[in-house]
C-alpha positions in Angstrom: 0.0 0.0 0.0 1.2 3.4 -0.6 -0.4 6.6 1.3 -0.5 9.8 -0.1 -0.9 13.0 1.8 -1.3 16.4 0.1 -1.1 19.5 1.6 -0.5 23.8 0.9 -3.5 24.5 -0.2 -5.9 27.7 0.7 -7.2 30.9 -0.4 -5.2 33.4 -2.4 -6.3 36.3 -4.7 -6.4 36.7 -8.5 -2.7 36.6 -9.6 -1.1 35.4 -6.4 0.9 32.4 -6.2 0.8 28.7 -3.7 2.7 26.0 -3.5 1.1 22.5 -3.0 3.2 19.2 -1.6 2.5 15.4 -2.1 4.3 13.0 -0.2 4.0 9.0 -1.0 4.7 6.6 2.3 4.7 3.2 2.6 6.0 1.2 -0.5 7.1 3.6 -2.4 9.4 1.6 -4.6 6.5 0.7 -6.6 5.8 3.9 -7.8 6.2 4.8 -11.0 4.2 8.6 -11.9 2.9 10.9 -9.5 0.9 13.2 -10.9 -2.0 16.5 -9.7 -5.3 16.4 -10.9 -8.1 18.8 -9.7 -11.8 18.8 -9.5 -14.1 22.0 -9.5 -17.7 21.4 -8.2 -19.8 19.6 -10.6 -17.4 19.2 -13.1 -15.1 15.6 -14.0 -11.7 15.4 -12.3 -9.4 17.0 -14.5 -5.3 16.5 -15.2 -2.5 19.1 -13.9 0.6 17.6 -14.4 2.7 14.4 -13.5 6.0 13.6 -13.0 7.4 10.5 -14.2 10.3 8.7 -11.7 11.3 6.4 -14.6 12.1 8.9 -17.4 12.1 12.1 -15.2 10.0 13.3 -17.6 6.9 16.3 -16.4 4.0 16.5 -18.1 1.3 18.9 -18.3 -2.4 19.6 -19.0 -2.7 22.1 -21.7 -5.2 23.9 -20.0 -2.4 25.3 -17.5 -0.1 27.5 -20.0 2.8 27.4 -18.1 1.2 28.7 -15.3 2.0 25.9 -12.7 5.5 23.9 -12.4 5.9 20.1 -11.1 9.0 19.2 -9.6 9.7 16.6 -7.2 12.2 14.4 -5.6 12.9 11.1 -5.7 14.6 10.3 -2.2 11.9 12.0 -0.5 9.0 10.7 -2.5 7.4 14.2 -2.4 6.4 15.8 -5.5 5.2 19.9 -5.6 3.2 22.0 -7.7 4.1 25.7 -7.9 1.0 27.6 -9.0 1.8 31.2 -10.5 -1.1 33.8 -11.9 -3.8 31.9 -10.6 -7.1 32.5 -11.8 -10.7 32.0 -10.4 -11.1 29.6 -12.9 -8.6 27.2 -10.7 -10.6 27.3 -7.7 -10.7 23.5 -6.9 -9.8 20.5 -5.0 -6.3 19.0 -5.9 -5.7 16.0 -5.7 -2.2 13.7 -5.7 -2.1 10.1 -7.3 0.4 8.0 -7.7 0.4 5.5 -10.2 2.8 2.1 -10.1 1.7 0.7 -13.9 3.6 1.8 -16.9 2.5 4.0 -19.4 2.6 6.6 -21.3 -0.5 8.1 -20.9 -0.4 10.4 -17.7 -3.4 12.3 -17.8 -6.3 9.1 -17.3 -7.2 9.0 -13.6 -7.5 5.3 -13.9 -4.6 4.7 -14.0 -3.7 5.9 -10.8 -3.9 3.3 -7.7 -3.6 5.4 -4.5 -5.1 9.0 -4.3 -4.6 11.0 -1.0 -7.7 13.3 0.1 -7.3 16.6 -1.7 -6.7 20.0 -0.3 -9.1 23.0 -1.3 -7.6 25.9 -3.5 -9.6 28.7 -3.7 -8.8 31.7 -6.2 -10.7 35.0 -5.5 -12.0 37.8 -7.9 
């Protein structure tokens, strides 16, 4: 089992700037991608961005136009997002995954096994 904690979020103003962490424990060697995802009320969970252990390798939703950065570190099993110019529009809960299967597809949320319980972000106008 792996557990996945996420935590930075809150509420911040249109333009301002937060940093979410992610950190994986338990068996952590099996991990292959962790990746941010984010769901705003009444709409489908939607892809941020994942990093990839493997190839080290980020990869990002379109949608964020190099708004946001992933980095993370191995050793620590953490990963980060750094979210710049943040809009109303990214008001949600994020969400961390980490996915032990190989593939290259990185933005299908089943494909991720463990998911930890999403911390609010909240953008105001």
């Amino acid at each position: 089992q792996v557990q996945v904690v996420e935590s930075g979020g809150g509420l911040v103003h249109t333009g301002g700037s937060l940093r979410l962490s992610c950190a994986a424990s338990g068996r952590t060697y099996i991990s292959r991608v962790m990746g941010w995802f984010r769901q705003a009320p009444g709409k489908e969970r939607e892809f941020v961005g994942a990093y990839d252990w493997t190839t080290h390798d980020v990869h990002y939703a379109a949608s964020i136009e190099g708004r946001f950065t992933v980095s993370g570190d191995l050793g620590l099993s953490t990963i980060w997002l750094q979210m710049d110019s943040l809009k109303p529009e990214d008001t949600a809960v994020y969400y961390c995954a980490v996915r032990t299967v190989y593939s290259t597809t990185y933005d299908e949320p089943g494909l991720y096994d463990y998911w930890g319980q999403g911390t609010q972000v909240t953008v105001s106008s």
